[in-house]
Backbone as CSV, one residue per row, in Angstrom:
resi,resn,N_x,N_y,N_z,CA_x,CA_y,CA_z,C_x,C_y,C_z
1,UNK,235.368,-20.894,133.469,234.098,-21.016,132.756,233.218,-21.992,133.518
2,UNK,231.879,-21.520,133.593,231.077,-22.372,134.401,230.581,-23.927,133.522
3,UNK,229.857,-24.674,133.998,229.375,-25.887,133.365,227.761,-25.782,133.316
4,UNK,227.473,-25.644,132.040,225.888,-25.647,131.797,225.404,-26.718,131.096
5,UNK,224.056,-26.863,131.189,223.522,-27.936,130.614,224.005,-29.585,131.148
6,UNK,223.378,-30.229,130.582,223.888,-31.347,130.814,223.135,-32.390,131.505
7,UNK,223.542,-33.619,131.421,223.124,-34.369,132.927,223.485,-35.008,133.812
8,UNK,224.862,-34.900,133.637,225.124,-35.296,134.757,226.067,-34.184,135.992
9,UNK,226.116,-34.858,136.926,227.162,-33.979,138.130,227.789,-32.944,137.500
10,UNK,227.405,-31.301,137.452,228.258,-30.257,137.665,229.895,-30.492,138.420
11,UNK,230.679,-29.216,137.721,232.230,-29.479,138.646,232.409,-29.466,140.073
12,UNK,231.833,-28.885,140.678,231.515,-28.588,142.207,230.895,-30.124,142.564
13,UNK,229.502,-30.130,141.852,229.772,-31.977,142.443,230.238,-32.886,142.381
14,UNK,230.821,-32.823,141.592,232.638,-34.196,141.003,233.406,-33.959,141.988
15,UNK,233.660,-32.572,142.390,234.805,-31.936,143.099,234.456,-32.630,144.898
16,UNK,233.568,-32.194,144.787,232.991,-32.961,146.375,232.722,-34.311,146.565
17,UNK,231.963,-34.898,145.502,232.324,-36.608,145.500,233.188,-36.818,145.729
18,UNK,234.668,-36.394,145.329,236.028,-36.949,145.047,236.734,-36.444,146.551
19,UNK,236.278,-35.677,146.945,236.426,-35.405,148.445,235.921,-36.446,149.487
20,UNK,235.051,-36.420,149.571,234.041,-37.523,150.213,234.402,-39.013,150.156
21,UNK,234.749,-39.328,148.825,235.539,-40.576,148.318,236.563,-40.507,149.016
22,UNK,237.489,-39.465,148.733,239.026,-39.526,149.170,239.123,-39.537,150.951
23,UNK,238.294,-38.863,151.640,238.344,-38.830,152.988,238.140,-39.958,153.641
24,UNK,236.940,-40.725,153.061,236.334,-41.745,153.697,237.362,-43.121,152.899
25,UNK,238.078,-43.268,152.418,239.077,-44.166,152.240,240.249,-44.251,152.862
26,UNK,240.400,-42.696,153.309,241.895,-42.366,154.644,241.054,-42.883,155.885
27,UNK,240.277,-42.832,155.734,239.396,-42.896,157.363,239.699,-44.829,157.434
28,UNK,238.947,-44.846,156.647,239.027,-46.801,156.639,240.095,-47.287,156.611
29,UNK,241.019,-46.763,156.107,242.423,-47.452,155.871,243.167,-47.333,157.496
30,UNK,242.468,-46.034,158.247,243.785,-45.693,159.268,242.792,-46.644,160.287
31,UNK,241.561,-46.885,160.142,240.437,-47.478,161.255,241.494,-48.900,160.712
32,UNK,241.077,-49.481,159.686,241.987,-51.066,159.779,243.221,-51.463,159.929
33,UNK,243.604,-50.042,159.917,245.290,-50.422,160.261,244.859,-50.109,162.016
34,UNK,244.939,-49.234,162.726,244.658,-49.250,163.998,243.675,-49.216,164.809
35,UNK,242.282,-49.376,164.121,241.442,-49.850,164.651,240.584,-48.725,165.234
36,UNK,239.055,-49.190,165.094,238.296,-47.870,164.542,238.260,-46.864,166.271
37,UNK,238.286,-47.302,167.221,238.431,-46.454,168.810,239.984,-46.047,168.599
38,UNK,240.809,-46.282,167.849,242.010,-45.709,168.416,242.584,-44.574,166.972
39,UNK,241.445,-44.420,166.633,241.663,-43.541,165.406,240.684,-42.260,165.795
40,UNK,241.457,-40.905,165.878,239.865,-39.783,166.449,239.848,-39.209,164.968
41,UNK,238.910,-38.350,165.094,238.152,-37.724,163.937,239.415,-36.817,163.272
42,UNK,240.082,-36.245,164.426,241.364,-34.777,163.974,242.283,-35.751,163.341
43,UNK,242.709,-37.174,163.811,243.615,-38.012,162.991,243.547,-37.895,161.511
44,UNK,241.989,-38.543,161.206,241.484,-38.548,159.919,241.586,-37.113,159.290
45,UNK,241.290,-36.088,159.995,241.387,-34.658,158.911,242.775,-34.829,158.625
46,UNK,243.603,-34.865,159.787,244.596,-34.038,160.009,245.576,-35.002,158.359
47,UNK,245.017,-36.268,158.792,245.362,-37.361,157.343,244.968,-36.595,155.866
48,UNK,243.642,-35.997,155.961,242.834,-36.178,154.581,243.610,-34.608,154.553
49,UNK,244.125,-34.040,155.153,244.943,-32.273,155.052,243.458,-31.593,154.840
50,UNK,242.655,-32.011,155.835,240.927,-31.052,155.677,241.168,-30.538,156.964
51,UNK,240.163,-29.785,157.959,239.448,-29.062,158.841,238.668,-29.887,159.442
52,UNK,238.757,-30.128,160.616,237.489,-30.979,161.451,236.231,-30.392,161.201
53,UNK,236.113,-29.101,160.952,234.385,-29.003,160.591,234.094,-29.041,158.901
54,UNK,235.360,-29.070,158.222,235.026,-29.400,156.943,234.949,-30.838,157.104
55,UNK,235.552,-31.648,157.334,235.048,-33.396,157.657,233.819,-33.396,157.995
56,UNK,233.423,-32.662,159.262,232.012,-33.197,159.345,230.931,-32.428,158.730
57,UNK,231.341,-31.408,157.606,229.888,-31.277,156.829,230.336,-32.249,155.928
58,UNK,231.137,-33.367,155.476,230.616,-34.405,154.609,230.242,-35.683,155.437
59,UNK,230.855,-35.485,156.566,230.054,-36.896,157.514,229.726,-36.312,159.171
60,UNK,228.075,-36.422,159.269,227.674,-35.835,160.304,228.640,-36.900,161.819
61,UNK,228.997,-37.897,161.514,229.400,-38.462,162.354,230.694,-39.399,162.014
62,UNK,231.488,-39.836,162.953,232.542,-40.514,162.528,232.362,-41.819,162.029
63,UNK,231.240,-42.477,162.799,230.604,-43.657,162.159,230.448,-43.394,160.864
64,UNK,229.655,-42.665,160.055,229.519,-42.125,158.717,230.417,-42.595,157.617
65,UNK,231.685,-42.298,158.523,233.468,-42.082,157.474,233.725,-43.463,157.248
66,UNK,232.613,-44.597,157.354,232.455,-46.000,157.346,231.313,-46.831,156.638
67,UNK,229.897,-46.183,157.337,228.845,-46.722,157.360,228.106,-46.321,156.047
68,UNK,228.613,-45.374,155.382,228.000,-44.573,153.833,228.066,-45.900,153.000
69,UNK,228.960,-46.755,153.132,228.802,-47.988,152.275,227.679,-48.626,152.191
70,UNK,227.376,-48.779,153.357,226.170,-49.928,153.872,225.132,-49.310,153.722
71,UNK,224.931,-47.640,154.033,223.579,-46.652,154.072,223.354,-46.867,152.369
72,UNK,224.057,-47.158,151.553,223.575,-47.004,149.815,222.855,-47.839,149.648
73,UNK,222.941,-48.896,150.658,222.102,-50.074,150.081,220.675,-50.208,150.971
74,UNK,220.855,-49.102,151.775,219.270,-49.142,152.914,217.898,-48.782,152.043
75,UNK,217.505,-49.685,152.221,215.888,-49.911,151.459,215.752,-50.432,150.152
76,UNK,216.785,-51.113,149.865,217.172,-51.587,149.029,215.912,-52.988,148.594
77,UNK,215.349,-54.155,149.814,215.166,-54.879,149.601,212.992,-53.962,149.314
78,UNK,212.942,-53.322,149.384,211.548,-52.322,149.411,212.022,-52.184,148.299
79,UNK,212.676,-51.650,147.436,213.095,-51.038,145.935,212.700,-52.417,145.163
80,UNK,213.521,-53.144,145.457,213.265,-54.493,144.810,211.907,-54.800,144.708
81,UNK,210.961,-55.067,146.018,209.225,-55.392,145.487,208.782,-54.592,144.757
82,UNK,208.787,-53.210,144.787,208.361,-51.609,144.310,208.534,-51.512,142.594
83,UNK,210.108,-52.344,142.493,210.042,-52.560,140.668,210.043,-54.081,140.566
84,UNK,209.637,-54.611,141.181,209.497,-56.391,140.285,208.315,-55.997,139.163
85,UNK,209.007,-57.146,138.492,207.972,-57.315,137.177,206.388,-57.748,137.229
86,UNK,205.620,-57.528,136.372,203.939,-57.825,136.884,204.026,-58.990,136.326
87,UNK,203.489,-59.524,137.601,203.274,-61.360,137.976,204.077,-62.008,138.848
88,UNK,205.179,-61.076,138.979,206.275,-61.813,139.871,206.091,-61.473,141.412
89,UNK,206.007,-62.119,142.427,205.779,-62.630,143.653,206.322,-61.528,144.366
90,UNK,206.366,-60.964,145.270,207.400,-60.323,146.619,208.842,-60.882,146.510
91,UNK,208.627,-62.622,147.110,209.173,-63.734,147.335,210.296,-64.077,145.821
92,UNK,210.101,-64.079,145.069,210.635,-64.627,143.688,211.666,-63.184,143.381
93,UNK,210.961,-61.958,143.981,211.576,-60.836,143.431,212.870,-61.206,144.097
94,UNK,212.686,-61.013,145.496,213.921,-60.991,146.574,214.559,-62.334,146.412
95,UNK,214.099,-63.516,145.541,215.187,-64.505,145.828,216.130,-64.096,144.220
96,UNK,215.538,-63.898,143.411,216.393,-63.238,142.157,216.957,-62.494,142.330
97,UNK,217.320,-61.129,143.574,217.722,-60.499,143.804,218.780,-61.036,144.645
98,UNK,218.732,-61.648,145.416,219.861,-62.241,146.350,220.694,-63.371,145.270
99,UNK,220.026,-64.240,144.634,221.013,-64.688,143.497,221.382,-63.939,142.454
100,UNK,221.175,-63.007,142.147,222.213,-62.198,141.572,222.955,-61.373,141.880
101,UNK,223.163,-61.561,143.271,223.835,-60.783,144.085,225.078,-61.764,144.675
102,UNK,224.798,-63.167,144.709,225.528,-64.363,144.710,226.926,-64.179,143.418
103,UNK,226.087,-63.939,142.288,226.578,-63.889,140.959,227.596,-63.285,140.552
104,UNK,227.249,-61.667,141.411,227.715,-60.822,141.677,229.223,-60.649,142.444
105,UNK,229.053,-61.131,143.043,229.796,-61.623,145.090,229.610,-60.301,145.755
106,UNK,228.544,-59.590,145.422,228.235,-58.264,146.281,227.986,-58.719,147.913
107,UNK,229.056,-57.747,148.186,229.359,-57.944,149.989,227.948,-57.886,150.705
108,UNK,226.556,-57.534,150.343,225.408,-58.041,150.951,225.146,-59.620,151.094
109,UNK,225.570,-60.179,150.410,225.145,-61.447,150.215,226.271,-62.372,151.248
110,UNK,227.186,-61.844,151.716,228.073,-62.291,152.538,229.368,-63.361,151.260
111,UNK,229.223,-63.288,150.488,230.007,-63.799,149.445,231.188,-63.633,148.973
112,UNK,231.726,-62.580,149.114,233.193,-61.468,148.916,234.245,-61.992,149.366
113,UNK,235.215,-62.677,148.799,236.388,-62.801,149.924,237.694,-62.130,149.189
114,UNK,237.513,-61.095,148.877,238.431,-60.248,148.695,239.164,-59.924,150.152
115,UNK,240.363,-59.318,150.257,240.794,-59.746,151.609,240.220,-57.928,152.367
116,UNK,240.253,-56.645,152.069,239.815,-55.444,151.901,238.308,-55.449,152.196
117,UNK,237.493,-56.513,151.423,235.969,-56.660,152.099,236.317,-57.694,153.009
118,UNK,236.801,-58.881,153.044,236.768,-59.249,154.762,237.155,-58.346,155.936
119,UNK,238.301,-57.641,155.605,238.549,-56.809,156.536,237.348,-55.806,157.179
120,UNK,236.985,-54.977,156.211,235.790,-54.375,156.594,234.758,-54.926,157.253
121,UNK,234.282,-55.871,156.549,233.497,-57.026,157.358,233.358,-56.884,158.813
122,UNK,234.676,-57.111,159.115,235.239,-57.785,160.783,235.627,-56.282,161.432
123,UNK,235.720,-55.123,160.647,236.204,-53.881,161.503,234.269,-53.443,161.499
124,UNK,233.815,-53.507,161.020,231.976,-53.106,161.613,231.215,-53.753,162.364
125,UNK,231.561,-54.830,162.003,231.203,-56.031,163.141,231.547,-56.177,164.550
126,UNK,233.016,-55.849,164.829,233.715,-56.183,165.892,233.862,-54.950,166.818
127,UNK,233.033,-53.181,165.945,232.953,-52.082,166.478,231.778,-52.396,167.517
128,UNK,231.667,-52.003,168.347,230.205,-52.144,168.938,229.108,-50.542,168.332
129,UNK,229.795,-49.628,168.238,229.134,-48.458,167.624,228.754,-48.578,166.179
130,UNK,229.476,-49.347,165.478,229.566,-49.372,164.088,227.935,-50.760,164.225
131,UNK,228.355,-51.548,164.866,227.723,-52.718,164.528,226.078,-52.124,165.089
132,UNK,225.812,-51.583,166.200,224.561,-51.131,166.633,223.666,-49.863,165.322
133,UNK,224.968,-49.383,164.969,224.368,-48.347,163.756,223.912,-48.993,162.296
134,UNK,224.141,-50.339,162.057,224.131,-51.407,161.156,222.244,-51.855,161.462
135,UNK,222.811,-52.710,162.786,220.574,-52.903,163.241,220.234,-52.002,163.150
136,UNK,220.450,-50.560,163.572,219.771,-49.592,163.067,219.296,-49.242,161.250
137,UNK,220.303,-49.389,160.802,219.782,-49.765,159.043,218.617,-50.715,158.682
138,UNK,219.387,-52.369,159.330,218.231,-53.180,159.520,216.919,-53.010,159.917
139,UNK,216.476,-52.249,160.683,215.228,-51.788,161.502,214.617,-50.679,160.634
140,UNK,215.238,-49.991,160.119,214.387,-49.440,158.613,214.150,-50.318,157.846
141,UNK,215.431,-50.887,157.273,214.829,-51.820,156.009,213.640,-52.371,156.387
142,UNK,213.332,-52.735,157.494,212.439,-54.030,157.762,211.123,-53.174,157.894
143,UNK,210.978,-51.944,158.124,210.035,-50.887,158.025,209.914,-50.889,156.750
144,UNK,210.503,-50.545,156.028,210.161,-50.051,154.736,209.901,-51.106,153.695
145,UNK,210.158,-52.540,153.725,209.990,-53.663,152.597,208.388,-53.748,153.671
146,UNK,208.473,-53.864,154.718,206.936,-54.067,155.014,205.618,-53.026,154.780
147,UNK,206.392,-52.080,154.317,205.428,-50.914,153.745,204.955,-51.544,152.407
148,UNK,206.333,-51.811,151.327,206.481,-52.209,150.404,205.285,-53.734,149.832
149,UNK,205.307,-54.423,151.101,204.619,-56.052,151.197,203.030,-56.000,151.252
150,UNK,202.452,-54.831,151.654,201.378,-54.489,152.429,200.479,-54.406,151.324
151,UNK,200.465,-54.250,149.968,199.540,-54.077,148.712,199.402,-55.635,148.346
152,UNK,200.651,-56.292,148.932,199.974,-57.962,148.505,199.910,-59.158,149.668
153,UNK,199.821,-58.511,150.817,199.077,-59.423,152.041,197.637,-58.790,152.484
154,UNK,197.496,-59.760,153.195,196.163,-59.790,153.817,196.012,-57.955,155.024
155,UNK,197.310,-57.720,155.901,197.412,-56.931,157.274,198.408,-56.085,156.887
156,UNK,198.327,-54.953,157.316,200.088,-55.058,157.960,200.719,-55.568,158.577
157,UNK,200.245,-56.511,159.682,200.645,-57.309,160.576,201.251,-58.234,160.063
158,UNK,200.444,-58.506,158.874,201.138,-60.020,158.262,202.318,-59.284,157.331
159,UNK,202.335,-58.129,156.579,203.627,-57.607,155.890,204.703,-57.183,156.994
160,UNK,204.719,-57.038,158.387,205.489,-56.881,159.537,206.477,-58.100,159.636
161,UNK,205.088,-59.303,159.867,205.494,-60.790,159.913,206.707,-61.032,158.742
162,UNK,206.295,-60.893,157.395,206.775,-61.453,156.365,208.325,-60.422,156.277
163,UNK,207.978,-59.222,156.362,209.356,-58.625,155.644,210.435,-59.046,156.947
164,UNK,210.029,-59.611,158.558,210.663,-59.827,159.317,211.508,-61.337,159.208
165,UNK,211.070,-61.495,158.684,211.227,-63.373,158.177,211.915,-63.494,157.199
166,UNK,211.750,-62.471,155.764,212.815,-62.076,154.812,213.744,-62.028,154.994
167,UNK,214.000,-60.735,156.044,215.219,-60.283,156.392,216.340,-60.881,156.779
168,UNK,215.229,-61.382,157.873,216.099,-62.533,158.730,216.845,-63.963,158.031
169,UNK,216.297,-64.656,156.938,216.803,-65.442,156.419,217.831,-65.012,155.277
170,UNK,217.810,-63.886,154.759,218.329,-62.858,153.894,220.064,-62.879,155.570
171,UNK,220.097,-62.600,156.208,221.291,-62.208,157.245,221.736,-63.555,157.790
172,UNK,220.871,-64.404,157.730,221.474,-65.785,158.063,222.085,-66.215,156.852
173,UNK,222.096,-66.389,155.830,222.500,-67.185,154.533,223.818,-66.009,154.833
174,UNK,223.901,-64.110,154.488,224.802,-64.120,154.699,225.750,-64.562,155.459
175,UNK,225.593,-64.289,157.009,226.643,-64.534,158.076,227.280,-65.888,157.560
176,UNK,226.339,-67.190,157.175,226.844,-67.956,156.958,228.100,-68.114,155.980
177,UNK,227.588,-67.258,154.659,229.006,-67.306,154.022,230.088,-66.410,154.381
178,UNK,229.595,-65.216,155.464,231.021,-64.530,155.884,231.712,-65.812,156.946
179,UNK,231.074,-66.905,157.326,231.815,-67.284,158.770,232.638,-68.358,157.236
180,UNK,231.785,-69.263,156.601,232.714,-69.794,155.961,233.788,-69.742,155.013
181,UNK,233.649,-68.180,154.560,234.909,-67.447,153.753,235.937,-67.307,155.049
182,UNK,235.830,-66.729,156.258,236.342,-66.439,157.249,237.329,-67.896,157.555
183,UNK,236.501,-68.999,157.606,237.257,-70.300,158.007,238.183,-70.787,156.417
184,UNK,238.601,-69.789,155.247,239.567,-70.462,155.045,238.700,-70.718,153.110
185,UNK,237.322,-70.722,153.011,237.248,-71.057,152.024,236.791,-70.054,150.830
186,UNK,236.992,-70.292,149.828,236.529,-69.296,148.508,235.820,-68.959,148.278
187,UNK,235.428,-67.971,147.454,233.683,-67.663,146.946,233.332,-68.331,145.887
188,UNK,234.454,-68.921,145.090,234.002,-69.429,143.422,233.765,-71.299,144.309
189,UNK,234.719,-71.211,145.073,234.046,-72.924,145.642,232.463,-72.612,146.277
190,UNK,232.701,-71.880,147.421,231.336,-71.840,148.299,229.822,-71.460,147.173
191,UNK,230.382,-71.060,146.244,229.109,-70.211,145.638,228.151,-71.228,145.119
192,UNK,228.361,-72.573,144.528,227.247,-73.041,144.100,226.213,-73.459,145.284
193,UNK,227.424,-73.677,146.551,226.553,-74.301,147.962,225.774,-73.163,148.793
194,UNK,226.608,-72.064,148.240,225.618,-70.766,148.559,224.050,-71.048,148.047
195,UNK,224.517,-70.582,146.572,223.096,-70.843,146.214,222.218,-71.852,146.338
196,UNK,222.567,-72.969,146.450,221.528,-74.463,146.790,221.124,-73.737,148.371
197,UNK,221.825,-73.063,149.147,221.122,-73.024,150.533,220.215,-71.543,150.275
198,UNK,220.830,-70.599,149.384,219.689,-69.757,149.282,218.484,-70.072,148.711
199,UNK,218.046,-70.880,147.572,217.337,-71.753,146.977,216.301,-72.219,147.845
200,UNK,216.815,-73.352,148.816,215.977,-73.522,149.989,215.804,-72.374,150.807
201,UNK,216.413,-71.608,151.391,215.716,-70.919,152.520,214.655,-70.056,151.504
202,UNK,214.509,-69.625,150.749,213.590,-68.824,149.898,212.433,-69.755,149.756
203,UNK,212.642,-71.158,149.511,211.158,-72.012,149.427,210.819,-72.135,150.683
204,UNK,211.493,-72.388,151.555,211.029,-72.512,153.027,210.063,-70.931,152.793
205,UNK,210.499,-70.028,152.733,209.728,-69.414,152.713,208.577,-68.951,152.271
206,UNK,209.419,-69.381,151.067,207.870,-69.694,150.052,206.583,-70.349,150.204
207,UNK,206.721,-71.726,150.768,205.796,-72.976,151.424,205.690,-72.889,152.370
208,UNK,206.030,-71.898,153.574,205.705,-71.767,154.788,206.595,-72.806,155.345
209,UNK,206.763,-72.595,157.161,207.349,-73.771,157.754,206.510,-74.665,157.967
210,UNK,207.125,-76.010,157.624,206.319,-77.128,158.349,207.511,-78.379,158.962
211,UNK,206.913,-78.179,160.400,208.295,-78.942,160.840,207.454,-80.204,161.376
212,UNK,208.166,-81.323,161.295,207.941,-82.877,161.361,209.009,-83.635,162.075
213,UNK,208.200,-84.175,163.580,208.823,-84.565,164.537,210.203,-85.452,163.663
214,UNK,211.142,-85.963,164.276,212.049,-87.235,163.690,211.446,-88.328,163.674
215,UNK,211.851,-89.018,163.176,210.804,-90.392,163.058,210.942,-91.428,164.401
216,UNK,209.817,-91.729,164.814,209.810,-92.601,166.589,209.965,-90.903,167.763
217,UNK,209.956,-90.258,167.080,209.953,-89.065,168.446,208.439,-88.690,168.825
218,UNK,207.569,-89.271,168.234,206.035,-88.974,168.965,205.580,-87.736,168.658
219,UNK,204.705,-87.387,168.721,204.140,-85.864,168.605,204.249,-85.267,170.053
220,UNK,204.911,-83.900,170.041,204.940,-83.524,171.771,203.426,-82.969,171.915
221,UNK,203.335,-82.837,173.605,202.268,-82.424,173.595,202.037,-80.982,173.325
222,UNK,200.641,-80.370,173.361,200.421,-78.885,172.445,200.132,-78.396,174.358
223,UNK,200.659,-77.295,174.495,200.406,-76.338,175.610,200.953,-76.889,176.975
224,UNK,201.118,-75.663,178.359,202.192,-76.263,179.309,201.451,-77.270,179.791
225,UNK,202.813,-78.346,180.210,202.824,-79.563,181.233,201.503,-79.345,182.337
């Protein structure tokens, strides 16, 4: 009997989610056990009991059988300005968004130390294919929140500027808490020092930079020697 009405996912699309799910979890498991170059695509079918061209009509590429994690969250930080609330800032949207993502310990925020998300972590990172297809995500996002920025700056130039500066402090706060989960420490310890440093880098951003020689270091001079 067929499935009518309704709203959500028909059987055919449960049936293929659960495929897609199930493949791309043999794939990751055999990439972290032996590591994502010494694992080929026929391994993974031959694992998931599929067809190499049935694998790749659910992932155009082997990177894919990895990177679908990270692609859910592309344009994510554009979604965020697109529904903030009326009155609320660009700036205020995306720092509420990254602290509740702290809150969360969602693996964007670099916060996770589940040992399964560190692992992953360090197997995309340490791919050089995996990790170049990652800036490639980045390099949209940063397209698309500056599309997003452009109804409340002055340019595009200046929403180029700004969503580039987002981003960037948005990937530094993470790395930082993947290097210090990495060296040994927790997420329920690191998390309040998380947030005091996300806190600041968001006002830095907020107030613009203003940097001030050390005290007795003189003002350098402005333009070359």
């Amino acid at each position: 009997m067929s499935e009518q009405g309704g709203a959500g996912p028909g059987l055919r699309e449960r049936k293929k989610q659960r495929t897609f799910d199930a493949v791309s979890e043999i794939a990751i498991a055999m990439f972290l056990d032996r590591g994502f170059d010494r694992v080929s695509v026929n391994d993974v079918a031959a694992a998931a009991e599929i067809s190499k061209p049935t694998l790749f009509r659910y992932f155009p590429s082997k990177e894919d059988l990895v990177l679908h994690r990270i692609a859910d969250h592309s344009g994510e930080p554009a979604r965020v300005v697109a529904a903030r609330a009326g009155g609320e800032s660009p700036i205020d949207a995306l720092h509420r968004r990254f602290r509740d993502g702290l809150d969360a310990r969602d693996p964007v925020t670099g916060l996770n130390d589940v040992p399964q998300i560190l692992a992953f972590h360090d197997l995309v990172f340490s791919t050089p294919s995996l990790a170049t297809r990652v800036h490639e995500f980045q390099a949209r996002d940063e397209e698309s929140l500056a599309r997003a920025l452009e109804p409340a700056v002055a340019d595009p130039l200046t929403a180029r500027l700004a969503a580039a500066q987002i981003l960037a402090v948005q990937r530094v706060l993470a790395r930082e808490n993947w290097r210090r989960l990495t060296a040994g420490e927790s997420a329920d310890a690191l998390h309040p020092i998380a947030a005091e440093a996300a806190d600041r880098a968001f006002a830095q951003l907020r107030d613009g930079l203003a940097f001030s020689p050390p005290a007795g270091a003189g003002v350098p001079p402005v333009g070359p020697p």
